[in-house]
C-alpha positions in Angstrom: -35.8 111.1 -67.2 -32.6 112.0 -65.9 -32.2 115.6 -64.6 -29.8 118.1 -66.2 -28.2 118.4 -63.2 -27.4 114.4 -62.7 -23.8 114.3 -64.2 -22.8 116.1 -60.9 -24.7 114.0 -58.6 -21.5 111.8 -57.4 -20.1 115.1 -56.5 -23.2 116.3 -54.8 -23.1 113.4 -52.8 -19.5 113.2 -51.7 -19.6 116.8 -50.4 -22.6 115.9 -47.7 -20.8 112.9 -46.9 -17.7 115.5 -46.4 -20.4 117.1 -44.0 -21.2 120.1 -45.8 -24.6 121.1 -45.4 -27.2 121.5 -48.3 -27.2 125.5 -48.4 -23.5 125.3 -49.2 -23.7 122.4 -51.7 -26.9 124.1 -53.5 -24.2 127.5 -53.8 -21.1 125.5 -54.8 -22.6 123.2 -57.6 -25.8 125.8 -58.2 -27.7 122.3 -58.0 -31.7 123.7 -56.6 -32.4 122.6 -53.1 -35.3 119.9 -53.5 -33.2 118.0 -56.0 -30.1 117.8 -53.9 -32.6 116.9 -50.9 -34.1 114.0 -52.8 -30.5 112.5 -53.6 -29.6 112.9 -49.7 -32.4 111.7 -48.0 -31.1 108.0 -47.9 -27.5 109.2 -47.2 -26.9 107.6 -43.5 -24.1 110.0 -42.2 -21.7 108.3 -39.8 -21.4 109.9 -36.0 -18.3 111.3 -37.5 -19.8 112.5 -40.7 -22.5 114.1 -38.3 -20.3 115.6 -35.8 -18.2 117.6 -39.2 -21.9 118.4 -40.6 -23.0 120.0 -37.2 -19.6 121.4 -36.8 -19.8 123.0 -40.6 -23.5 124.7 -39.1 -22.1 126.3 -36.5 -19.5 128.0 -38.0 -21.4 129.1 -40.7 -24.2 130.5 -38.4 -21.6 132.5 -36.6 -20.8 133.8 -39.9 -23.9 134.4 -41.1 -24.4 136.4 -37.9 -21.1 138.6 -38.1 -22.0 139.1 -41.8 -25.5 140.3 -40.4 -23.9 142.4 -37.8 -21.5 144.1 -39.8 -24.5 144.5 -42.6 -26.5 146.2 -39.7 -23.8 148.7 -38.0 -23.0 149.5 -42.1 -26.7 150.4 -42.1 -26.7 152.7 -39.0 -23.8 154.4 -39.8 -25.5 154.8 -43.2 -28.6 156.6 -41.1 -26.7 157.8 -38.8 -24.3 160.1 -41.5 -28.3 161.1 -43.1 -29.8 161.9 -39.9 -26.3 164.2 -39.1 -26.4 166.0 -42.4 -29.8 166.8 -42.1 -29.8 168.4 -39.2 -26.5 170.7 -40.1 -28.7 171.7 -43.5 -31.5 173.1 -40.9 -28.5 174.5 -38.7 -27.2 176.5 -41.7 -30.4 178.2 -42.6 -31.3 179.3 -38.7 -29.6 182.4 -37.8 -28.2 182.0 -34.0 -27.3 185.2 -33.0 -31.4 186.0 -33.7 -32.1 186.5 -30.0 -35.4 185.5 -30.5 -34.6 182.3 -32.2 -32.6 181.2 -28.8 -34.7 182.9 -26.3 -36.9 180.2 -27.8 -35.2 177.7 -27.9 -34.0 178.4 -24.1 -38.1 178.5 -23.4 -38.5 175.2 -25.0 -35.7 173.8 -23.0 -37.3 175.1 -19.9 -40.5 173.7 -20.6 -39.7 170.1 -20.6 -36.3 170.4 -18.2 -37.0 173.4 -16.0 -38.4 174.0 -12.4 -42.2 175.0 -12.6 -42.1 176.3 -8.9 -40.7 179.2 -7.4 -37.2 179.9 -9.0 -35.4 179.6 -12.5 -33.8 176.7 -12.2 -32.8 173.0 -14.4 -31.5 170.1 -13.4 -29.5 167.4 -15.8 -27.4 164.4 -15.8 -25.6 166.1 -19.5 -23.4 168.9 -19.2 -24.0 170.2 -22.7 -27.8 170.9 -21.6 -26.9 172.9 -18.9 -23.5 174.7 -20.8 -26.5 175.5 -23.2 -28.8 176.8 -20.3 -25.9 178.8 -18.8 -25.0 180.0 -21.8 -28.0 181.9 -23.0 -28.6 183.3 -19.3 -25.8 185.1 -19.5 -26.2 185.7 -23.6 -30.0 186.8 -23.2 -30.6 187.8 -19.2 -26.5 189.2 -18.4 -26.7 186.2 -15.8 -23.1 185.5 -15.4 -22.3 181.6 -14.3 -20.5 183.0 -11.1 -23.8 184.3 -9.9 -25.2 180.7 -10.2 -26.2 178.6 -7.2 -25.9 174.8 -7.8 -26.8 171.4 -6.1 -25.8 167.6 -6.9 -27.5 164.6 -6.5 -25.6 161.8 -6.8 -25.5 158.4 -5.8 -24.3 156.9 -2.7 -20.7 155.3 -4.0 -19.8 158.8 -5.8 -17.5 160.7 -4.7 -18.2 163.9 -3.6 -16.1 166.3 -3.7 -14.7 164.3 -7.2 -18.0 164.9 -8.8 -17.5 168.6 -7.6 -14.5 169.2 -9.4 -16.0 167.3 -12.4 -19.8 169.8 -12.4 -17.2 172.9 -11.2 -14.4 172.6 -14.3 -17.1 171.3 -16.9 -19.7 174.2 -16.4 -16.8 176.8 -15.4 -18.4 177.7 -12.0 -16.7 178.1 -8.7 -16.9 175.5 -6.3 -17.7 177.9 -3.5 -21.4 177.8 -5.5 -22.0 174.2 -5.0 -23.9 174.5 -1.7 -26.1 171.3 -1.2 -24.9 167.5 -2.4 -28.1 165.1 -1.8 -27.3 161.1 -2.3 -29.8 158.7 -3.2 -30.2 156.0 -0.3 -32.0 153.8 -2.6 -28.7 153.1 -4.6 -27.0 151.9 -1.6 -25.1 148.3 -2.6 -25.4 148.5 -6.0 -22.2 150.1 -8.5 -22.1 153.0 -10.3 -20.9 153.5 -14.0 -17.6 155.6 -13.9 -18.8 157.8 -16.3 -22.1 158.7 -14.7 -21.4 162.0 -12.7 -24.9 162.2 -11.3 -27.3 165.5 -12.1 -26.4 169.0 -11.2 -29.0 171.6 -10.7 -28.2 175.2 -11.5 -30.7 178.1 -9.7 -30.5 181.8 -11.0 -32.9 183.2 -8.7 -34.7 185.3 -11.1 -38.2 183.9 -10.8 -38.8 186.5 -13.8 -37.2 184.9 -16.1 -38.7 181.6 -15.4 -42.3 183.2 -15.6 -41.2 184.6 -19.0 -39.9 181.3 -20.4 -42.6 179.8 -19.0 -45.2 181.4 -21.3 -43.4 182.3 -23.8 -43.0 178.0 -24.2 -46.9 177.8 -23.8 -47.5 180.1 -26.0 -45.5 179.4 -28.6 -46.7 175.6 -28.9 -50.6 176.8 -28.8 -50.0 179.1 -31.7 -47.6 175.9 -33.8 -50.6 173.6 -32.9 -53.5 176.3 -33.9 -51.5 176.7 -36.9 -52.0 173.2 -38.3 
């Protein structure tokens, strides 16, 4: 019994011979796989036929792939845009001119960024971490950013004083403040990306205000924990 799909055999078979591959036969003549795969199995294919049929694969995996990448970055975007507007629906229901919501925040900061030994003081590769930490000094403690001390690390092809001027305009401190510059040895030979401007440390010199951040961090992540 013939198939109801047998009229269009002919065709079916002239489009492999053509080199098109079985996927793209099945979607042109909506013919199911396993039939068209019992009409081609004794279809020899020439070394040109072959050479057009591998050809024809290729492209259509690079396809297939940009399809999939542009289906993927659609899909981050997607989670991206959700991710965004959920965290400005938070944003809008937090008061942040409650001093005690940022004096928080700041101990927070400090608890995973901040020096644990015998000054206030942060270190960071992003300059919005530290504008942040230099911001609520002054806002919270009247620590103006002129009254900061500060210190680079950088790597050994960066430019000094460069990287100065970069930490001095960004953070809006004077460049008189930057007192030390330390360069790794161990990244001697090897190239730096230009827009890696290496970590600045900021020091207050108010070792009460690190004690105070200090447990007012701990104690505020014992109490959220107790209070599961």
């Amino acid at each position: 019994m013939k198939s109801r799909w047998f009229k269009s055999k002919n065709k079916a078979v002239d489009l492999r011979k053509q080199g098109l591959s079985i996927i793209k036969i099945e979607k042109l003549l909506k013919i199911p796989r396993s039939t068209l795969s019992g009409w081609f199995k004794n279809i020899g294919l020439n070394d040109k036929q072959k050479k057009i049929l591998f050809n024809n694969q290729k492209r259509g995996l690079i396809e297939a792939r940009k399809k999939a990448a542009l289906w993927h970055n659609a899909q981050k975007e997607k989670r991206i845009k959700e991710a965004k507007a959920g965290a400005l629906k938070i944003i809008e229901n937090i008061d942040i001119n409650d001093k005690n919501i940022l004096e928080i925040a700041l101990a927070i900061l400090y608890l995973g960024e901040g020096a644990k030994t015998s000054d206030t003081a942060i270190g960071n590769s992003d300059p919005l971490i530290l504008k942040f930490f230099l911001t609520l000094l002054k806002n919270l403690y009247k620590i103006e950013p002129e009254k900061i001390k500060c210190q680079l690390s950088l790597r050994a092809d960066q430019n000094p004083e460069k990287i100065k001027k970069f930490w001095a305009k960004e953070l809006d401190i004077p460049e008189v403040n930057f007192n030390h510059i330390n360069f790794d040895k161990r990244t001697i030979g090897s190239k730096t990306y230009s827009d890696y401007k290496g970590v600045c440390y900021l020091r207050c010199g108010n070792i009460a205000i690190q004690r105070k951040l200090i447990y007012l961090s701990n104690i505020f992540c014992e109490k959220v924990i107790k209070n599961k």
